[in-house]
N, C-alpha and C positions, 0 to 999 in steps of 0.2 A: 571432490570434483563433481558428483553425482550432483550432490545438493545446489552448487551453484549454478548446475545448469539448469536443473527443476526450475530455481528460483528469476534466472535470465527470460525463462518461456514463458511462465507465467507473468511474468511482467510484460513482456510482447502481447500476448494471450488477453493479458486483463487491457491493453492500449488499444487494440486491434477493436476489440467489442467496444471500447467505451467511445474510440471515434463513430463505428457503425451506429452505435446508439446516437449520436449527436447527430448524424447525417441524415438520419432513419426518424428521426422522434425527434418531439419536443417540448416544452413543457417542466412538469412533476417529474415525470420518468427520464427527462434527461439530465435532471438536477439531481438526483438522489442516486441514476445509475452512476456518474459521474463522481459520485461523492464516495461509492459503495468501490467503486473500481481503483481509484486515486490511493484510496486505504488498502488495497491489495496490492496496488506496484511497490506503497511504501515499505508494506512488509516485508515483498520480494526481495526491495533494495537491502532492508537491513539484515535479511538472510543471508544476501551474497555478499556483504560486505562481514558480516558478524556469524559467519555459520556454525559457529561451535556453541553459540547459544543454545539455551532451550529452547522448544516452539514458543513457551507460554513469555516467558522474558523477551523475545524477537515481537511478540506480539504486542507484548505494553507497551516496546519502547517504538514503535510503529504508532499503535495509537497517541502516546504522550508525542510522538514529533507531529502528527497530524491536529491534536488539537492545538499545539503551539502554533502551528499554520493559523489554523483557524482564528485567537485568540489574539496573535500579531495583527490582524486585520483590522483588531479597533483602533489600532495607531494609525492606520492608514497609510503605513511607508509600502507595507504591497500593492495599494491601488496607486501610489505613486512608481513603485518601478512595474508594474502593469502596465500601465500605460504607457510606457517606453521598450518593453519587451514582452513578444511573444510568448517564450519561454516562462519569464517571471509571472505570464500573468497564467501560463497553464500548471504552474509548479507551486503561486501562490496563492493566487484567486486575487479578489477584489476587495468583495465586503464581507461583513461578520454576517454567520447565518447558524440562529442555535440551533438549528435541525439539524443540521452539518455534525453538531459534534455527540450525537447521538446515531449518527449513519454510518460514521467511523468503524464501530465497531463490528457493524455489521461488514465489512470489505473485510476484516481481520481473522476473524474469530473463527469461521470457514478454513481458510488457512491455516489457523494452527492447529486447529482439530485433524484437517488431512498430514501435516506435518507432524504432527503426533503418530501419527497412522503410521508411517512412512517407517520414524523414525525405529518403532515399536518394534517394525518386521524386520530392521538392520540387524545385522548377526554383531551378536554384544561379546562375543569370546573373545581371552586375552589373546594378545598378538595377531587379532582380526587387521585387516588391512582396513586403514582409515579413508574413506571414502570421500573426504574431504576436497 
């Protein structure tokens, strides 16, 4: 339960800053904070949906679904349903940006290194109570 609440906060946590950032700035620093925060709610999600994962596995499979975001955009069906929803367009973006899929992992990597962290100082003894 621990972990999926870590993971619900930080997803709040990383949405909270990345609208301030949008509100606040703009520019470079709103494109790449945006791209850096994006990849940290995904990891969050795939935490709390997949928590018995590893960090470092939650972590790839976060990056590999954020660059298929990214990567779907040359088809151009996200800037088609973009343009008809809010949602879709904050969930999928627009257009293809290869900076994007090198910023990724910067939102990630943070994460599973603290989640590593975390993990580390869990008491590993049998018939520990699963924290889950």
């Amino acid at each position: 339960m621990l972990i999926r609440s870590l993971a619900v906060l930080t997803a709040v946590v990383a949405l909270v800053v990345a609208l301030s950032i949008r509100f606040l700035a703009d520019g470079a620093i709103e494109q790449v904070s945006g791209t850096v925060l994006y990849a940290s709610m995904v990891y969050a999600a795939v935490v709390f949906l997949l928590p018995r994962q590893p960090p470092w596995t939650s972590g790839a499979i976060a990056v590999a679904f954020c660059w298929a975001v990214e990567f779907s955009q040359l088809t151009g069906a996200p800037a088609y349903l973009s343009e008809r929803s809010l949602v879709a367009r904050l969930a999928l973006g627009v257009q293809f940006d290869l900076i994007d899929v090198f910023w990724y992992p910067a939102g990630v990597v943070p994460l599973v290194l603290l989640h590593t962290l975390l993990a580390s100082k869990r008491p590993s003894a049998r018939g520990a109570v699963n924290d889950y």
